[in-house]
N, C-alpha and C positions, 0 to 999 in steps of 0.2 A: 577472174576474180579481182584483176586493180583498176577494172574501168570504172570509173570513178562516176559515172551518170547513173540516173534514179531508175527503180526498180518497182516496177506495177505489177501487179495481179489482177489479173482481170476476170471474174467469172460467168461463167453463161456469155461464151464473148463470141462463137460461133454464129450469131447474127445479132440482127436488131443494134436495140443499146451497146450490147457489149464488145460486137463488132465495132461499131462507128466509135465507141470514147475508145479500145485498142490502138484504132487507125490514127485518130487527134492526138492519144499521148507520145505516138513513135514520131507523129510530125514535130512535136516540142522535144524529142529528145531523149525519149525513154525508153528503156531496153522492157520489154513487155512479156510475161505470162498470160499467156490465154487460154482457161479453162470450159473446159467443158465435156460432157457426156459423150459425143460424137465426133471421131476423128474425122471425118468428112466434112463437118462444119467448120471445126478450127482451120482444115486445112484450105478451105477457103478464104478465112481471114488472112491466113498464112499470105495465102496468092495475092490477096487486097493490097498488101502491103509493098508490092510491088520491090522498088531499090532497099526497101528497107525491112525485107524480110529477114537480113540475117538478125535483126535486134528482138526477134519474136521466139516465144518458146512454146509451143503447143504442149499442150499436157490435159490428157484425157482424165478430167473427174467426174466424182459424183455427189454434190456438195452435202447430200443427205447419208451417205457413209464416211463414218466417221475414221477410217481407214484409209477412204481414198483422201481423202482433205489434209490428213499424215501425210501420205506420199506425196502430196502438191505439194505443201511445204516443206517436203524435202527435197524433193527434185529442185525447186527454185532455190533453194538454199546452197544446194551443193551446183547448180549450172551459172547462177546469175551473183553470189553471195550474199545479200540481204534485201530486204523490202522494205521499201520508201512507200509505195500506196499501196491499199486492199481496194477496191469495190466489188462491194457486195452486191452482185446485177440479178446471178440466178436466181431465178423464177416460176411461178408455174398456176394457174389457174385450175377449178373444177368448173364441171358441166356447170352451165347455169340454169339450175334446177330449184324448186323451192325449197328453200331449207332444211323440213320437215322428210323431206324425201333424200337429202343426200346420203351417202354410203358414208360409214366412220373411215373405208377403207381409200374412200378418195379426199376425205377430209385430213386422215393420216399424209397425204400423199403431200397435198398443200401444204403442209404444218411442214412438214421435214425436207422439204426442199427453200422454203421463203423465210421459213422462221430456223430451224435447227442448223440448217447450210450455212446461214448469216451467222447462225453463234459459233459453228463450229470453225469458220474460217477467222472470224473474229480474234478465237481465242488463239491461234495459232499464232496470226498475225501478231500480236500483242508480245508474245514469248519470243518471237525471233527479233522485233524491233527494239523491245527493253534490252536484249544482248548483245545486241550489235551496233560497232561503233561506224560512225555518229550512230548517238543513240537514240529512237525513237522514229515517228513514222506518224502517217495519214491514215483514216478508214471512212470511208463513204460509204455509205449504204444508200439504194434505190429503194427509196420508199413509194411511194401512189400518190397519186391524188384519191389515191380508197383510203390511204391512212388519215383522211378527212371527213371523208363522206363517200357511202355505199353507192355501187350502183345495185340497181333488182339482182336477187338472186345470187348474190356475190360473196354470203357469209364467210366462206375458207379462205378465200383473197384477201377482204376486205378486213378480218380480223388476225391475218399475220401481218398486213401492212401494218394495222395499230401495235403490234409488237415490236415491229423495226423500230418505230420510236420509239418506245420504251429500251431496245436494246439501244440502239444509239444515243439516247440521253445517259445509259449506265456505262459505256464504254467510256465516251466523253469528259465522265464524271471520275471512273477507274483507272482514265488511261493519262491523267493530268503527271501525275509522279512520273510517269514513265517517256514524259513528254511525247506523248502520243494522242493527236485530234482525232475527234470524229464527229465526221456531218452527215446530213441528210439530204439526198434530193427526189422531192415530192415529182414525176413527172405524170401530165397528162396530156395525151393524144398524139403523141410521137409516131409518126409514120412511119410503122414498121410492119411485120408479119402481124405481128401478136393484136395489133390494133388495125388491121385492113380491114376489117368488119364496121366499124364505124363509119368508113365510106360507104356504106349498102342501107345503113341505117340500122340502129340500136335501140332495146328498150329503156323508156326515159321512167322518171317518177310517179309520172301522172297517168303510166299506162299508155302512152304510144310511144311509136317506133319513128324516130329521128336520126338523117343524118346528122352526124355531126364531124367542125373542123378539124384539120389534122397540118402541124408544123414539121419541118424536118428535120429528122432526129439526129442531123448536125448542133442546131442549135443548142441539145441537149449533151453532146459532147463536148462542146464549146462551153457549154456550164459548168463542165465535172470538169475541165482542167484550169478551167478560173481558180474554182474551191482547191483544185490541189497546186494551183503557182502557188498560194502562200505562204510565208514561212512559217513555222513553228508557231508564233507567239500570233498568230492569227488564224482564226477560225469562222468558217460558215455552220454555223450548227446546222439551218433549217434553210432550204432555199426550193421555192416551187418555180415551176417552167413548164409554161402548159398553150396551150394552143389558144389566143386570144378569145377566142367566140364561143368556143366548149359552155358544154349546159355545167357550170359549177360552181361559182361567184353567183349567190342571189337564189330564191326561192323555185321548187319547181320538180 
């Protein structure tokens, strides 16, 4: 409780994104919570982390019960004593079906894991950082390059991404008093599980099926601890990072 270095939350941190920005923020010095649904995942990040496992706290959530996301931020409150950053990584996609045909039950599924997980951690965040001294704190949320523009078939994705902005622009706005930031980062084509499909080829706007580029999703870890060196009285609201060549920039 008087170690005096900063204090992440990492969620859906079990691979992908939220693995690799775990790993980047332990290498800059931060004692890390890494969230997520699967003890088998975290405990992989755990092993990632090599010499600097002891600074890592696994903790098995469910960002869409609002009971487990309690007990995340208690457990972190009472193991690590307050939170310096949130990112809001957890995520989750529906079949990519036409719209008309998706189930409400996997539309539900979308909604409360990309959109309610993000508020519910949000809001916790926000309660432990306004009461803890130093006061205040960071929240990043992982938005899309869907909270710009759709791809086919993507409605349940593509319109809780546009909710992250709208949540992140309200936090940002809530969390001023409280001296508490919060940004966005739009990521596309990051070389991870979730996007290995894009290397086999994807459907595009025009009705075919294109590979498309893909960066490595260091670079996007290297982005989320840029936005979080800042001090206080500096802010990345919006920051996209995306794979130069990607079909997204330009008509099509």
């Amino acid at each position: 409780m008087n170690d005096q270095r900063k204090v992440a939350i990492v969620t859906g941190a079990g691979s992908g994104i939220g693995k690799a920005l775990a790993l980047a923020l332990l290498e800059v010095g931060y004692r890390v919570a890494v969230a997520g649904r699967r003890r088998d995942a975290l405990d992989s990040t755990v092993r990632a982390a090599g010499p600097r496992s002891g600074d890592v706290l696994p903790v098995v959530a469910d960002v869409s019960d609002p009971q487990s996301v309690a007990s995340l931020f208690d457990e972190v409150s009472k193991q690590l004593g307050r939170v310096d950053l949130l990112f809001n990584n957890a995520g989750t996609g529906a079949p990519a079906v036409p719209l008309e045909d998706l189930s409400v039950e996997k539309l539900r599924a979308v909604i409360d894991t990309n959109l309610l997980g993000a508020f519910l951690c949000t809001q916790h965040a926000i309660r432990v950082m306004k009461a803890q001294t130093p006061r205040g704190g960071r929240i990043i949320n992982n938005g899309s390059i869907s909270a710009h523009a759709p791809r086919p078939n993507s409605a349940p994705y593509t319109a809780t991404k546009h909710a992250i902005t709208g949540l992140t622009k309200s936090t940002s706005l809530d969390g001023r008093k409280y001296d508490i930031a919060c940004g966005q980062i739009d990521i596309g084509n990051a070389a991870t599980e979730m996007a290995a499909r894009m290397a086999s080829g994807v459907p595009q706007a025009n009705g075919d099926i294109a590979i498309e580029p893909l960066m490595d999703v260091s670079h996007v870890a290297n982005a989320v601890v840029y936005m979080a060196s800042l001090p206080i009285i500096a802010n990345v609201q919006f920051m996209t990072v995306m794979a130069t060549k990607m079909p997204f920039v330009g008509r099509g």
